[in-house]
N, C-alpha and C positions, 0 to 999 in steps of 0.2 A: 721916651723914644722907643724903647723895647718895646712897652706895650701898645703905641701906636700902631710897630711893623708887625706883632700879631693882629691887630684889628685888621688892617689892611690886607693880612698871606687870608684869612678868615673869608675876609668880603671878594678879595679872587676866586678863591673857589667857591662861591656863587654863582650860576652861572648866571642869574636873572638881575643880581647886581652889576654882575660883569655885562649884561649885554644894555642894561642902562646906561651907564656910566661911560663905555665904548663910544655912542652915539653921539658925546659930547666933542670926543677926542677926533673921527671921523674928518668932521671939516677943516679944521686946524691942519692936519695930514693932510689931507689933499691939496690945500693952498702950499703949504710948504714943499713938497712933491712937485711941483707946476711949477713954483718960483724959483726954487732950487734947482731946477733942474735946466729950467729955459736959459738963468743967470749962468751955472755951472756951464751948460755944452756951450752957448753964444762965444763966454768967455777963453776957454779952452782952444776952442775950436778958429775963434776970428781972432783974436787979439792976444792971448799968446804967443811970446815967440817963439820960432825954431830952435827945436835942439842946432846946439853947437855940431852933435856927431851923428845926432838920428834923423836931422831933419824935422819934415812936418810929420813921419812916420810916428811920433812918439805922442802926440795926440790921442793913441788910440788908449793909455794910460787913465784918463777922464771916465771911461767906461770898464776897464779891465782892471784896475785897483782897486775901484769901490765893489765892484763884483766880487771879486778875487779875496777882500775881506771880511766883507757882508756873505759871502758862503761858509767862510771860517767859525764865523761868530755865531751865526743860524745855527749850524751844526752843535755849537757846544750849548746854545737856550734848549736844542730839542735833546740835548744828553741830561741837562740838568733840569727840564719838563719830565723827562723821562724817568731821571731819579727821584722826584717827588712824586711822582704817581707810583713810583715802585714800594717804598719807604709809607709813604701816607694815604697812600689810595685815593689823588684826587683824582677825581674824574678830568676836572677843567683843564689840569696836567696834562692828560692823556689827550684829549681835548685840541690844545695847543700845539704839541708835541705834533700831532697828526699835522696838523693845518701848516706848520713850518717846514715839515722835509721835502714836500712839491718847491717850496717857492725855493729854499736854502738850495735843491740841485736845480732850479733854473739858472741860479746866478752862478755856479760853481761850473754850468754847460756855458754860460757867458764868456765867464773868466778863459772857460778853456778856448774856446773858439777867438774870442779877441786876442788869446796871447799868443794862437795859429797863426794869424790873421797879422799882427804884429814882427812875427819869427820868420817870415818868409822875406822879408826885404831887409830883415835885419842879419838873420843866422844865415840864408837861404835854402832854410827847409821849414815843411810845416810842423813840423814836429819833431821831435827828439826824446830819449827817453834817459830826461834829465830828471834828478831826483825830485825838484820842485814839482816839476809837470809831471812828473810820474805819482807823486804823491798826490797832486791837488785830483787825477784820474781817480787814484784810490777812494779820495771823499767821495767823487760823483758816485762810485760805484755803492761806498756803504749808504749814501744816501738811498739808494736803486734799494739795496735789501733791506733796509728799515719801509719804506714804504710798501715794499712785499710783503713783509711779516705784518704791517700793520693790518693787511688785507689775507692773509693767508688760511685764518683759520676760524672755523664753525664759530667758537665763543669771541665774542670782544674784546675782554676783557686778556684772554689769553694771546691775542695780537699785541695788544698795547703793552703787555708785559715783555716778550718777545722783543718787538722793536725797542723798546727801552733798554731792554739789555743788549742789542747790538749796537744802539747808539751810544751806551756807555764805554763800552768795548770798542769802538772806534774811533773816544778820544785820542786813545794814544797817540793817531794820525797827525793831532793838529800840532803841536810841536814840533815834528818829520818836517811839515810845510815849512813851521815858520823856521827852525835854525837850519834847513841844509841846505844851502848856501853857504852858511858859516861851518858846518861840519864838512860838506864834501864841497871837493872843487868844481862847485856844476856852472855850467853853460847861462844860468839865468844869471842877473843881475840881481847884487842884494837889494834890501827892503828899500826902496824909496823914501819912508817915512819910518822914524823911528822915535822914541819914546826920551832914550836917553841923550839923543843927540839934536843938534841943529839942523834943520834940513837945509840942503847942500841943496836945493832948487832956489831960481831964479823965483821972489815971491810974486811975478807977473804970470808965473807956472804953477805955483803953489797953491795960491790962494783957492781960481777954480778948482782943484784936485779936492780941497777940503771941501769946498761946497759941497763938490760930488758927490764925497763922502757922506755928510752929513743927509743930503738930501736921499740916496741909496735907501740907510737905515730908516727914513722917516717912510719912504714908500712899501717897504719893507716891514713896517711897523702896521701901514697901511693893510697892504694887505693881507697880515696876519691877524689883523684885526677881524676883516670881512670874512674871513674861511672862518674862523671861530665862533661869532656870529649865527653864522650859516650851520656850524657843527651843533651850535646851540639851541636853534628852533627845530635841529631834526631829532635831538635826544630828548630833548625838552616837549615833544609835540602835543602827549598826552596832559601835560600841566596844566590848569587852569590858568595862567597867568599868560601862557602862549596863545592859548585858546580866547584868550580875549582880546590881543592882541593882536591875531589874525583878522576879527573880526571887527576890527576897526577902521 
């Protein structure tokens, strides 16, 4: 088993393996993405019933959960992209790392705007400067200065060092998100889903939510796929193996 998972950490940072190999995974992603996504919002959206206390307002949860933890979990691949390019110097790392902090702060600009969007019929304001929301701003924001630093400076490789150590340095955040709730008396509502518990939703509520989920990461998956890719025939340009490949 060991020695499989170094075969495989080995043929990742390849890039020429890695952009074959991709090509496979692609269409699979897209169908799932399309299916998961048309089944999740139909469902959610038509046939779900009303909260007891929110209404049809709590719909917006379909979009604002899977976002809200599909920013989370982006954020810790591109700290731990980060740490292996720091540690090992893989390029494909750095590579990745780049290609996730665009898409991890669009969903975390999601998250924030849907839970506005949400808090206005519910809190009646669009905002509040609750430690949740205040914290999930935090991420958008380290997200903001990891993709500056990745862009900041003459050498490349002194970017991608750079941003990897403030991606490191920004974990701290994500635990902030997930327990204050349970450390400070804030305004949001705790976790909807949780690990150790039974979820307390209606599973004619549930179910879509998980689709969401699921489908989220896969498009997600998607398109960090395609930026990587794309990272990969503009560093790779000079290679013979690109070069033929263009010319196909």
């Amino acid at each position: 088993m060991w020695q499989w998972l170094k075969r495989l950490y080995h043929r990742l940072g390849s890039p020429k393996w890695f952009y074959e190999i991709s090509a496979r995974w692609i269409p699979w992603l897209v169908v799932l993405s399309a299916v998961g996504a048309v089944t999740g919002i139909v469902w959610g959206l038509a046939y779900a019933p009303a909260d007891y206390l929110q209404g049809n307002s709590f719909r917006i949860i379909y979009i604002h959960v899977p976002a809200a933890i599909l920013a989370q979990s982006a954020y810790m691949m591109m700290a731990v992209a980060g740490a292996i390019y720091l540690i090992w110097r893989m390029k494909m790392a750095a590579w990745v790392a780049k290609c996730i902090a665009p898409i991890g702060a669009s969903f975390c600009l999601i998250a924030l705007l849907t839970g506005a969007i949400w808090g206005k019929p519910t809190w009646g304001t669009w905002w509040v400067w609750d430690a949740r929301l205040t914290s999930m701003l935090m991420l958008l924001f380290l997200y903001f200065g990891v993709m500056a630093l990745q862009q900041a400076m003459e050498s490349e490789d002194s970017s991608f060092r750079a941003g990897a150590i403030l991606a490191l340095v920004g974990v701290v955040n994500i635990p902030i998100i997930k327990y204050s709730v349970e450390w400070w008396n804030t305004l949001h509502q705790p976790a909807t889903l949780k690990l150790t518990e039974k979820p307390s939703m209606d599973p004619a509520m549930l179910w879509p939510l998980l689709i969401m989920i699921v489908t989220t990461y896969a498009f997600f998956a998607l398109l960090v796929i395609l930026r990587t890719r794309n990272e990969i025939l503009w560093h790779e340009r000079k290679r013979q193996w690109v070069r033929e490949l263009l010319e196909k």
